[in-house]
Residue frames as a rotation matrix with the C-alpha (Angstrom) as fourth column:
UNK 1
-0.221 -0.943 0.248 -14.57
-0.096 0.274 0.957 9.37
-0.971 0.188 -0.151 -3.35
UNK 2
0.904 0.419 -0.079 -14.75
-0.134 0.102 -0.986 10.11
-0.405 0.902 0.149 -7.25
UNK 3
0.403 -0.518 0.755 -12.61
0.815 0.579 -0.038 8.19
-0.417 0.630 0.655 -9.92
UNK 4
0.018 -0.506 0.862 -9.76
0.509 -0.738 -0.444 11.15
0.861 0.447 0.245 -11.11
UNK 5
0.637 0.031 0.770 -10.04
-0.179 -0.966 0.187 13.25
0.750 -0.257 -0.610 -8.27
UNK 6
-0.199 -0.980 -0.007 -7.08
-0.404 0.089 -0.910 13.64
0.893 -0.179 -0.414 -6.01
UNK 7
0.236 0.320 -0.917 -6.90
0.480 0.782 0.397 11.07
0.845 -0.534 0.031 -3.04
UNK 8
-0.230 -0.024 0.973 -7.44
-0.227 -0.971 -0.077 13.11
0.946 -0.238 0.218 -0.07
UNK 9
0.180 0.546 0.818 -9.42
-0.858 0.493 -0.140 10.65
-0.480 -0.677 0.558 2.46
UNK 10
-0.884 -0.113 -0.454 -9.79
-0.247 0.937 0.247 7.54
0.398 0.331 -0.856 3.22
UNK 11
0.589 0.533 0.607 -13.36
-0.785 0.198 0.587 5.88
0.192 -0.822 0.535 4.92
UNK 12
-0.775 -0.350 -0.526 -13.11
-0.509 0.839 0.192 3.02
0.374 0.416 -0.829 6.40
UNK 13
-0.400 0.787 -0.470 -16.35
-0.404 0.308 0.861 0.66
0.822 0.535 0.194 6.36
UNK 14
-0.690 0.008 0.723 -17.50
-0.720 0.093 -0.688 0.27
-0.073 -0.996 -0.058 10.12
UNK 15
-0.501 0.865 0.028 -21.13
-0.163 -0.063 -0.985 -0.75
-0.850 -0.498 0.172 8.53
UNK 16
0.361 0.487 -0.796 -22.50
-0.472 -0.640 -0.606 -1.53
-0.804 0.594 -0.001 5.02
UNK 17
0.212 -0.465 0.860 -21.71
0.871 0.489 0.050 -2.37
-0.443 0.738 0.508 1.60
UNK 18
0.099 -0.270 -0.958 -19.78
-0.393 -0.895 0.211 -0.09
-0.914 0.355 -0.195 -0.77
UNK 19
0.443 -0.212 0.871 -19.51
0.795 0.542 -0.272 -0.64
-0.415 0.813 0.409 -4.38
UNK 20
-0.457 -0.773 -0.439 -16.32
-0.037 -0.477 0.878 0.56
-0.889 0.418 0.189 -6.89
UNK 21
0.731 0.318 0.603 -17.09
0.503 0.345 -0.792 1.58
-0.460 0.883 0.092 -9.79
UNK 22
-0.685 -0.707 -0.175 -14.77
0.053 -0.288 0.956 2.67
-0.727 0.646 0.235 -12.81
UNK 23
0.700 0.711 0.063 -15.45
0.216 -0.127 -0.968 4.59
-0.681 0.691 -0.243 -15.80
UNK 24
-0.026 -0.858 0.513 -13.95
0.624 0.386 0.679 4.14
-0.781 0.338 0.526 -18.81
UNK 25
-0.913 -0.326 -0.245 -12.95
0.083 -0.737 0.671 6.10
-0.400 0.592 0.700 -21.71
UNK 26
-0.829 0.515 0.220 -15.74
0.338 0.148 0.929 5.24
0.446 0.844 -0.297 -23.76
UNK 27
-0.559 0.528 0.639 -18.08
-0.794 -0.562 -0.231 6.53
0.237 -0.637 0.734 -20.82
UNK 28
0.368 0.908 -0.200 -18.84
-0.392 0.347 0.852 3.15
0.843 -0.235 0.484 -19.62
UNK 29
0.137 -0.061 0.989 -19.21
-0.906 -0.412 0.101 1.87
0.401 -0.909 -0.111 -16.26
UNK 30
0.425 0.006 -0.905 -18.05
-0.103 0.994 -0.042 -1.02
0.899 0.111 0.423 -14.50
UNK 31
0.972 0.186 0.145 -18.26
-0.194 0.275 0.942 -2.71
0.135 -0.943 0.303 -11.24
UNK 32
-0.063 -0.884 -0.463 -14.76
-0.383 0.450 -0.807 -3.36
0.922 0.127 -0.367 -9.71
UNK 33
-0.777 -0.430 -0.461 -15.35
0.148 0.586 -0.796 -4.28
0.612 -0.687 -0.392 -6.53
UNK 34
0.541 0.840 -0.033 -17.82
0.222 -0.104 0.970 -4.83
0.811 -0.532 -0.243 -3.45
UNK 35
-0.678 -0.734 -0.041 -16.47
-0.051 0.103 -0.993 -3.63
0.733 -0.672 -0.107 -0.05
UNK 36
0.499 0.612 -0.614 -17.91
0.328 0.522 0.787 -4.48
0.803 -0.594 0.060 2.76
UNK 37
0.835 -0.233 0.499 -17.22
-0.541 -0.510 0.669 -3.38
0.098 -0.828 -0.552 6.82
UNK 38
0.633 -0.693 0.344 -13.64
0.286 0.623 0.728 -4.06
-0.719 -0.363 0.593 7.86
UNK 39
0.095 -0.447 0.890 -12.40
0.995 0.026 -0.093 -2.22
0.019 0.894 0.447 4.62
UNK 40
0.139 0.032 -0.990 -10.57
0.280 -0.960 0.009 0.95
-0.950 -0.278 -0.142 3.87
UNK 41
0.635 0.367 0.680 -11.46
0.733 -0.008 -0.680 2.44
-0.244 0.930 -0.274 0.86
UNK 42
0.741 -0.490 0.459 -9.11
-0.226 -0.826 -0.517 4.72
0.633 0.279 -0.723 -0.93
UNK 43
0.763 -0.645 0.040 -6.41
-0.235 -0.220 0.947 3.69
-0.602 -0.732 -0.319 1.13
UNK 44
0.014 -0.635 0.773 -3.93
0.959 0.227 0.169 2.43
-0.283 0.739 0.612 -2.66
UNK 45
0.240 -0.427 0.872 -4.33
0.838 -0.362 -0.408 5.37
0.490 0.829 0.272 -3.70
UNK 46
0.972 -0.095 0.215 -3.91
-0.217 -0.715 0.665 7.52
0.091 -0.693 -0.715 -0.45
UNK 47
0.656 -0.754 0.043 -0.41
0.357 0.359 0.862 5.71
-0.665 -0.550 0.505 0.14
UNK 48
-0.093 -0.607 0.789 0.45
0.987 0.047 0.153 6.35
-0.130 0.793 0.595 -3.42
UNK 49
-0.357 -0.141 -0.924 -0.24
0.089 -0.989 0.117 9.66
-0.930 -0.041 0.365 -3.31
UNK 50
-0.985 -0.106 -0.137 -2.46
-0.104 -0.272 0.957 9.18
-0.139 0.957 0.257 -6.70
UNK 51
-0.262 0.921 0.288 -6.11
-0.938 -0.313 0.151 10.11
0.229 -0.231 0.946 -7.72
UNK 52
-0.315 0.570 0.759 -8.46
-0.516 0.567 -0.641 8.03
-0.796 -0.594 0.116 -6.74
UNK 53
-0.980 0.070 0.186 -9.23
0.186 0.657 0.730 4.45
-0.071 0.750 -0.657 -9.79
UNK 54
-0.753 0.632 0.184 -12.63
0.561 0.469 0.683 4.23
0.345 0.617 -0.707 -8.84
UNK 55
-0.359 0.574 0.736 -15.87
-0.604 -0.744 0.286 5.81
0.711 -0.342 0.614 -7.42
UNK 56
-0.953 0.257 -0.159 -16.89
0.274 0.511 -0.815 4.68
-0.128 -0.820 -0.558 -4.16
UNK 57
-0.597 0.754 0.272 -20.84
-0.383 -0.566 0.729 4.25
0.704 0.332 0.628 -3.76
UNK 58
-0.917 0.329 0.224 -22.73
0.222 0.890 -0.399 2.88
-0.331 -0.316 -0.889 -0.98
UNK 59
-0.243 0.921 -0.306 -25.90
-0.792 -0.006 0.611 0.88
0.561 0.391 0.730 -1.23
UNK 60
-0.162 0.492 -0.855 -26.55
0.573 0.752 0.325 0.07
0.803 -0.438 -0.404 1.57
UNK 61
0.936 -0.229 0.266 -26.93
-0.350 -0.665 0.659 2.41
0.026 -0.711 -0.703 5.33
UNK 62
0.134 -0.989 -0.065 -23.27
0.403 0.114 -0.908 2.60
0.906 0.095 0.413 5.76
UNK 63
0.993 -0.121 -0.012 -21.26
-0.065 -0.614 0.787 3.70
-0.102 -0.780 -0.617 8.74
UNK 64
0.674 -0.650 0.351 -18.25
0.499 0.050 -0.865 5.31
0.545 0.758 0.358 7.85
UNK 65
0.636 -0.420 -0.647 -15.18
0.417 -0.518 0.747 6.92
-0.649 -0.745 -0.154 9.27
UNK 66
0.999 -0.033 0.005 -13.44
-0.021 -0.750 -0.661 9.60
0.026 0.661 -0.750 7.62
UNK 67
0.678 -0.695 -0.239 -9.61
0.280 -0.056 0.958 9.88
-0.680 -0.717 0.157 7.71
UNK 68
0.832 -0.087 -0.548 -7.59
-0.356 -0.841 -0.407 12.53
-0.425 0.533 -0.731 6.23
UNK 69
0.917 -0.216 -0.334 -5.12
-0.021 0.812 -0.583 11.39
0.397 0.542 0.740 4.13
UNK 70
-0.121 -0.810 0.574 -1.85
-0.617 -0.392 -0.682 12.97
0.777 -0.437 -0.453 5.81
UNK 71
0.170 0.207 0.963 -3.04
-0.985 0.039 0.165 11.29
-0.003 -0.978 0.211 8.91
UNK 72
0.910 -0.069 0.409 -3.52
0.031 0.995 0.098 7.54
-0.414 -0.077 0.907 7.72
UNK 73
0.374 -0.897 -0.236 -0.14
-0.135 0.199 -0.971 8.10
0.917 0.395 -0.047 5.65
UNK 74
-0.235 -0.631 0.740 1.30
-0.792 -0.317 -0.522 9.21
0.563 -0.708 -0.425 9.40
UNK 75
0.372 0.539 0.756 -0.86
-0.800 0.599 -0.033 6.41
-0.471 -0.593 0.654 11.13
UNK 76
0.887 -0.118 -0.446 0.66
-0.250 0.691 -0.679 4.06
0.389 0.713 0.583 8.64
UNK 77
0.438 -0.895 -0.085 4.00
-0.133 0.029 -0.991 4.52
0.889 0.446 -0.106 9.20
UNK 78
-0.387 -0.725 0.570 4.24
-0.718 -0.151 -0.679 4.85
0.578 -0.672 -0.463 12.78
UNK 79
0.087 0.892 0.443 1.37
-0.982 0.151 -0.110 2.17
-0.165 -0.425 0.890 13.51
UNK 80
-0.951 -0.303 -0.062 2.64
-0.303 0.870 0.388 -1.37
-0.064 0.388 -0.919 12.89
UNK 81
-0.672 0.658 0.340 -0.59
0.361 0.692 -0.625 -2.80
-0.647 -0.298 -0.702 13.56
UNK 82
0.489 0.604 -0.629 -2.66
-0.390 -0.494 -0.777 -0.40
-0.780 0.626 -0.006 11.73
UNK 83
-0.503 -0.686 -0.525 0.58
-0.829 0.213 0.517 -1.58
-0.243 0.696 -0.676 8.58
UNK 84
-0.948 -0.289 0.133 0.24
-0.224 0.904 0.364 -4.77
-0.225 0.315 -0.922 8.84
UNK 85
-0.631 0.757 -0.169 -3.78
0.460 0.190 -0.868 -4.36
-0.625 -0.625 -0.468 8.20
UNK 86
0.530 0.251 -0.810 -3.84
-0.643 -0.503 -0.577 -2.45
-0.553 0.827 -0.106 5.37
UNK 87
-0.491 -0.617 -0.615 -1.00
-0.871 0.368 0.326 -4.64
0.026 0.696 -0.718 3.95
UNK 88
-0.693 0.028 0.721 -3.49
-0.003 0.999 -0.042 -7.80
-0.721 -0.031 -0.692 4.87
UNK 89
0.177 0.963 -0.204 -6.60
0.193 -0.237 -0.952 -6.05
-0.965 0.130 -0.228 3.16
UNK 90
0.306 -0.333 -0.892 -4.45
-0.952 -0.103 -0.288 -4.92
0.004 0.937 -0.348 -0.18
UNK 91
-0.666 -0.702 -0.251 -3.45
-0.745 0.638 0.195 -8.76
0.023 0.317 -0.948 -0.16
UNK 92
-0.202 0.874 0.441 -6.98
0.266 0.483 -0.835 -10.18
-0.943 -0.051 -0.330 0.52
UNK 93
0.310 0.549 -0.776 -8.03
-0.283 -0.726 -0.627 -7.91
-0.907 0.414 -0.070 -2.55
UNK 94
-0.013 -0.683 -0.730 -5.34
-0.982 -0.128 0.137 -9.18
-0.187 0.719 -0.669 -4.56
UNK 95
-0.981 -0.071 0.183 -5.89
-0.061 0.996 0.058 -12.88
-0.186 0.045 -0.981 -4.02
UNK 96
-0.303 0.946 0.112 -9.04
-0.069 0.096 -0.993 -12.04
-0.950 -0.309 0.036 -4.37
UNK 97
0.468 0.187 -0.863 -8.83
-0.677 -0.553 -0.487 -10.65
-0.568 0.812 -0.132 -7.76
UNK 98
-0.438 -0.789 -0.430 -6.76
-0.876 0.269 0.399 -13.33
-0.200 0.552 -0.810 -8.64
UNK 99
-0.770 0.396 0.501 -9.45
0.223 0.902 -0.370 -16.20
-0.598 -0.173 -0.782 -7.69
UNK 100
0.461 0.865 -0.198 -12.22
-0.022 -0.212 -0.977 -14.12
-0.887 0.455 -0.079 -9.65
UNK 101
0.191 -0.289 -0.938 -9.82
-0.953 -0.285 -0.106 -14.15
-0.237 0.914 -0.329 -12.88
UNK 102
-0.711 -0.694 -0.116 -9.38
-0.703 0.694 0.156 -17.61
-0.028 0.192 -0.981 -12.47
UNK 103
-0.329 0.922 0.205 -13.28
0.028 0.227 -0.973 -18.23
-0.944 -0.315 -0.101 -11.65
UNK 104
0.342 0.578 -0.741 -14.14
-0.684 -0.387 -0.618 -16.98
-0.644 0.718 0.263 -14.90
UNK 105
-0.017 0.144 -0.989 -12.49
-0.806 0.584 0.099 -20.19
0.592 0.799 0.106 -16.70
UNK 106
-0.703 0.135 -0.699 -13.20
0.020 0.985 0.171 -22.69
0.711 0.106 -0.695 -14.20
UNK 107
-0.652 0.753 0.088 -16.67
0.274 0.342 -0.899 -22.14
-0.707 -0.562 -0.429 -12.79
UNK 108
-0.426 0.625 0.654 -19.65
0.795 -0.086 0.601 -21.71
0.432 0.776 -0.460 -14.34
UNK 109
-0.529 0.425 0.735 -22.03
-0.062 -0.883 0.466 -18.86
0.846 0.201 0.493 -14.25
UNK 110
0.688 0.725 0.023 -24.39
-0.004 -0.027 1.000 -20.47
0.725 -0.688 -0.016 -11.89
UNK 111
0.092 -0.822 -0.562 -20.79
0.912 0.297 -0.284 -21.46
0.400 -0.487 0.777 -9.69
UNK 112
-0.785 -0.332 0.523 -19.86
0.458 -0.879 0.130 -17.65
0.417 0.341 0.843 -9.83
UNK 113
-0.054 0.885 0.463 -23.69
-0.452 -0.435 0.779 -16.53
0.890 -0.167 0.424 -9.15
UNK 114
0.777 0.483 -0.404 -23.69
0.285 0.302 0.910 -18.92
0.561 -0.822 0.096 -5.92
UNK 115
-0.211 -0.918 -0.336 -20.41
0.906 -0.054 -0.420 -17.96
0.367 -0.393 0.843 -4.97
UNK 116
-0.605 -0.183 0.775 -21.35
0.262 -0.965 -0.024 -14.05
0.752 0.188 0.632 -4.98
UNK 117
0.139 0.990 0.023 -24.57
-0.090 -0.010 0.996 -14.75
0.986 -0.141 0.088 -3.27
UNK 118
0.367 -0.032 -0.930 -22.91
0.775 0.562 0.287 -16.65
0.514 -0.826 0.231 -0.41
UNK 119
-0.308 -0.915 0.261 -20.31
0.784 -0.400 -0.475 -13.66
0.539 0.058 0.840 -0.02
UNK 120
-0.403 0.520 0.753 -22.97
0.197 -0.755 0.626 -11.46
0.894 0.400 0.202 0.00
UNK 121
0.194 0.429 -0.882 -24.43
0.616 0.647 0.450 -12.80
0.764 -0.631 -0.139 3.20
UNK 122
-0.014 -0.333 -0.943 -22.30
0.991 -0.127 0.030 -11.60
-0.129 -0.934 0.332 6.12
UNK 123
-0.900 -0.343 0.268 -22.06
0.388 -0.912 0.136 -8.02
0.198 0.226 0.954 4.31
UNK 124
-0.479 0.838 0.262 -25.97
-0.435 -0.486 0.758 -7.54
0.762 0.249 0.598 4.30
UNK 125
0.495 0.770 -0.402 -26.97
0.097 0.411 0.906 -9.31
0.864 -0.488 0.129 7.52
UNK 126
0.058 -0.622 0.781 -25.79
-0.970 -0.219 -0.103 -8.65
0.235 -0.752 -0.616 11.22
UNK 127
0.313 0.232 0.921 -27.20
-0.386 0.917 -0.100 -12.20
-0.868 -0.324 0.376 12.29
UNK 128
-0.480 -0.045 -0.876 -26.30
-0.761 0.519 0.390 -15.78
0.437 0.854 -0.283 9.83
UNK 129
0.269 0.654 0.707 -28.86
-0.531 0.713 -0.457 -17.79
-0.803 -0.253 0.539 9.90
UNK 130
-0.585 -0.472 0.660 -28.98
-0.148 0.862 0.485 -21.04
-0.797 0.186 -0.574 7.91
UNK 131
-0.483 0.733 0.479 -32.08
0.870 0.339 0.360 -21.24
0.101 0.590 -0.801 6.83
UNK 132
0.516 0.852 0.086 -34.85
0.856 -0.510 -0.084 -19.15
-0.028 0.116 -0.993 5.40
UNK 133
-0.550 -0.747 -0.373 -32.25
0.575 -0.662 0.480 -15.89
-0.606 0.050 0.794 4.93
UNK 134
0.524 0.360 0.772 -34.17
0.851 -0.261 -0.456 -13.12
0.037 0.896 -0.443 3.13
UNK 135
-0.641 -0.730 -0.235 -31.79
0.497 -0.629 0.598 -10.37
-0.584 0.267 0.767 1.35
UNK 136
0.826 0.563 -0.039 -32.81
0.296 -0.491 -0.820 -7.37
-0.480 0.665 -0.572 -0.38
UNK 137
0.045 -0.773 0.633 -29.90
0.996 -0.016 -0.091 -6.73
0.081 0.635 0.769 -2.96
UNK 138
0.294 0.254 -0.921 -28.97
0.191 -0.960 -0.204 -3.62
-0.936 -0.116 -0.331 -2.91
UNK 139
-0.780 -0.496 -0.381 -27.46
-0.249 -0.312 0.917 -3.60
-0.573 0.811 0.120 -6.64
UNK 140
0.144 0.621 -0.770 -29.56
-0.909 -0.225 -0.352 -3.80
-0.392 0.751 0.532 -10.08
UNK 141
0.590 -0.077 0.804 -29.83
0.137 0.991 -0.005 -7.38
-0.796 0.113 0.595 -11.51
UNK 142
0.774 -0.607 0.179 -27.43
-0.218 -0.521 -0.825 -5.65
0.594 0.600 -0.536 -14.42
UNK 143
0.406 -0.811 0.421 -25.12
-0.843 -0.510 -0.170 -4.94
0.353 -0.285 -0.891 -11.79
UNK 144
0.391 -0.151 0.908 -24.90
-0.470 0.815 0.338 -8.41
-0.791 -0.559 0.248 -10.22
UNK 145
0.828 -0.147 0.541 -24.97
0.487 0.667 -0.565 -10.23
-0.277 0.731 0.624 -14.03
UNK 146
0.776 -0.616 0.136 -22.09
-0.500 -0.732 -0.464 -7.74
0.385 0.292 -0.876 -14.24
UNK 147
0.456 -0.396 0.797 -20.18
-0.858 0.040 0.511 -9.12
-0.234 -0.917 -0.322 -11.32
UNK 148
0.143 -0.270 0.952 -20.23
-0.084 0.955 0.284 -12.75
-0.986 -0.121 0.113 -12.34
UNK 149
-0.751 -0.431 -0.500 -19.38
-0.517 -0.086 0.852 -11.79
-0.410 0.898 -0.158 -16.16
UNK 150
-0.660 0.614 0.433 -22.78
0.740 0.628 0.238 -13.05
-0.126 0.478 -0.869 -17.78
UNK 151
-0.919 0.193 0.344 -25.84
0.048 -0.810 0.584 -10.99
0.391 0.554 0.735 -19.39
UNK 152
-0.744 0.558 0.367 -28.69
-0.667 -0.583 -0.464 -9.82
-0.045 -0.590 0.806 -17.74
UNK 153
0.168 0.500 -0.849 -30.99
-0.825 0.543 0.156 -12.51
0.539 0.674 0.504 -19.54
UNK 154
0.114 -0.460 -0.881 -28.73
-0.022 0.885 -0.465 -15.25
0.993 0.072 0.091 -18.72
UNK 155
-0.874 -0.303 0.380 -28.89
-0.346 -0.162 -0.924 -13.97
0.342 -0.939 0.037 -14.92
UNK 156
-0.239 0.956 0.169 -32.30
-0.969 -0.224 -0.104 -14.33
-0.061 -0.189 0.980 -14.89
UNK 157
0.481 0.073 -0.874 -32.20
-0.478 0.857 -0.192 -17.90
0.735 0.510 0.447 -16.38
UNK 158
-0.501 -0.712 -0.492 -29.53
0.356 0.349 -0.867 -18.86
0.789 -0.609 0.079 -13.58
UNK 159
-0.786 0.292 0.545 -31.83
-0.589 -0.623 -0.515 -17.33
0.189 -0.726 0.661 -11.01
UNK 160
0.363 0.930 0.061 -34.84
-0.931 0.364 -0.004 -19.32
-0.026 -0.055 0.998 -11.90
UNK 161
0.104 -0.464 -0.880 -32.53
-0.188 0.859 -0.476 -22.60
0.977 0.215 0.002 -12.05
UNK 162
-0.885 -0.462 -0.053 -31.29
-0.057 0.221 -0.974 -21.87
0.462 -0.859 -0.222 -8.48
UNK 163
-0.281 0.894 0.350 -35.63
-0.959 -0.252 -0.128 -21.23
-0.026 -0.371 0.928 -7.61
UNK 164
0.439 0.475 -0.763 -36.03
-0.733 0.680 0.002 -24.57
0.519 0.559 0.647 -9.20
UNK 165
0.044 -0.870 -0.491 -33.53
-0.084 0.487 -0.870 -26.13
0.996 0.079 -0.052 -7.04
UNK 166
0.604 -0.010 -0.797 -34.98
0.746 0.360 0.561 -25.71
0.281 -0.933 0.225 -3.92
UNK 167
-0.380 -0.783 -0.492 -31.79
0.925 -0.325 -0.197 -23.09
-0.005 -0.530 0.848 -2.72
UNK 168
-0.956 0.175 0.236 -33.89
-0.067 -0.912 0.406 -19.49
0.286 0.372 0.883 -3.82
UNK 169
-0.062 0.976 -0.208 -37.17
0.960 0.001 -0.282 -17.91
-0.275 -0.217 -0.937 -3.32
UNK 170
-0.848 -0.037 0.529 -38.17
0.361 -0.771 0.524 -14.83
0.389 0.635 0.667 -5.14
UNK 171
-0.065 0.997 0.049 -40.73
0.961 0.049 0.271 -12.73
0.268 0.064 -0.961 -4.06
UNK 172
0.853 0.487 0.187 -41.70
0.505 -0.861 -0.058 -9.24
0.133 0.144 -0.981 -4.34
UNK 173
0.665 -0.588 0.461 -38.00
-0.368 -0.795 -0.482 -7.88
0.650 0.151 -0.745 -4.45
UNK 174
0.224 -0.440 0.869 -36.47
-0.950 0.101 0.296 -10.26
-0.218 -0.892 -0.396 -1.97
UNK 175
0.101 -0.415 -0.904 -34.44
-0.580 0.714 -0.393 -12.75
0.809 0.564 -0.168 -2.48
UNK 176
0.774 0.116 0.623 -34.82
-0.599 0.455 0.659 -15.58
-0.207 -0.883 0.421 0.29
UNK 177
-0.289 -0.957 -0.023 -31.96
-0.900 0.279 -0.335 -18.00
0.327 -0.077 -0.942 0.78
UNK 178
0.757 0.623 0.198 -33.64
-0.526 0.401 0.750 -21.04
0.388 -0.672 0.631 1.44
UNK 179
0.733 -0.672 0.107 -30.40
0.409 0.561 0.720 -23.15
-0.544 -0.484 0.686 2.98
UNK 180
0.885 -0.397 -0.243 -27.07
-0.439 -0.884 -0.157 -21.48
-0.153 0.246 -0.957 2.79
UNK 181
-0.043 -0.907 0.420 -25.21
-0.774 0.296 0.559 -24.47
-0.631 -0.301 -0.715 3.45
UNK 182
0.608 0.332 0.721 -27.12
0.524 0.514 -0.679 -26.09
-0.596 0.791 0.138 0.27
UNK 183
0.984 -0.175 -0.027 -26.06
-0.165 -0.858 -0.487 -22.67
0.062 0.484 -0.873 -1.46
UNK 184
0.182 -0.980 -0.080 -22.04
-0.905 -0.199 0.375 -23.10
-0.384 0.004 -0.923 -0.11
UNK 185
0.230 0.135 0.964 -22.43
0.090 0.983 -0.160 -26.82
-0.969 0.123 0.214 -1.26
UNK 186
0.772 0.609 0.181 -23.41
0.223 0.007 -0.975 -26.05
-0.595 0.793 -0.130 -4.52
């Protein structure tokens, strides 16, 4: 699924993490969104019948299903259930988007950074443990300080705050969780 090209398919996300990106005029990039299993991708702009906003990318092993776009348009319409499922998922997305524009003047960075983390959880593990949780990100520490609107630096600083706190563990590329329900606290 590439940003401009005509919406043709949809997946949806059996397995995995997907990440949206958008490019802008100026020829930069920028995260819009994480999707995660339980999501169809390309399905706004399959209904509309218009190209496709962003690029779909996973990064993670994904398991995907394919579905042509005629079909989900027909599967829409004659499928209440399937409807009323796409119409919860384009209204998660939207409240979503509406709680991250509001996040950005009333949490802080580290708020925002534990929030993302927690989120992160169920998308990259099959099992939720409590304790001891170790995650390999799949996104560049860019891309994350991206997410929660703050600069690479200043991730890094908010990283070693949460280490210092008892709730993190760094080591060799892996990010441990030491108590998620410290982490959803927080």
């Amino acid at each position: 699924m590439r940003q401009g090209a005509a919406s043709d398919v949809v997946y949806f996300i059996a397995q995995g993490l997907v990440k949206l990106n958008h490019l802008h005029a100026a020829g930069q990039a920028s995260i819009v969104g994480l999707r995660s299993a339980g999501w169809i991708v390309g399905a706004a702009a399959v209904i509309q019948a218009r190209p496709y906003a962003a690029t779909a990318t996973t990064v993670t092993k994904c398991l995907l299903h394919r579905i042509a776009a005629d079909r989900f348009r027909g599967l829409v319409r004659r499928r209440a259930k399937l409807s009323w499922y796409v119409h919860e998922m384009h209204s998660q997305e939207v409240y979503g988007q509406l709680a991250q524009v509001a996040g950005l003047g009333a949490l802080s960075a580290r708020q925002r950074l534990e929030r993302l983390l927690a989120d992160l959880v169920p998308a990259l593990t099959r099992s939720c443990p409590r304790k001891g949780l170790r995650l390999e990100l799949p996104l560049r520490m860019w891309e994350v300080a991206q997410l929660i609107s703050v600069t690479p630096p200043y991730l890094s600083q908010l990283l070693a705050e949460l280490e210092c706190d008892g709730l993190i563990r760094r080591e060799r590329g892996w990010l441990y969780l030491l108590s998620l329900d410290r982490l959803e606290r927080a």
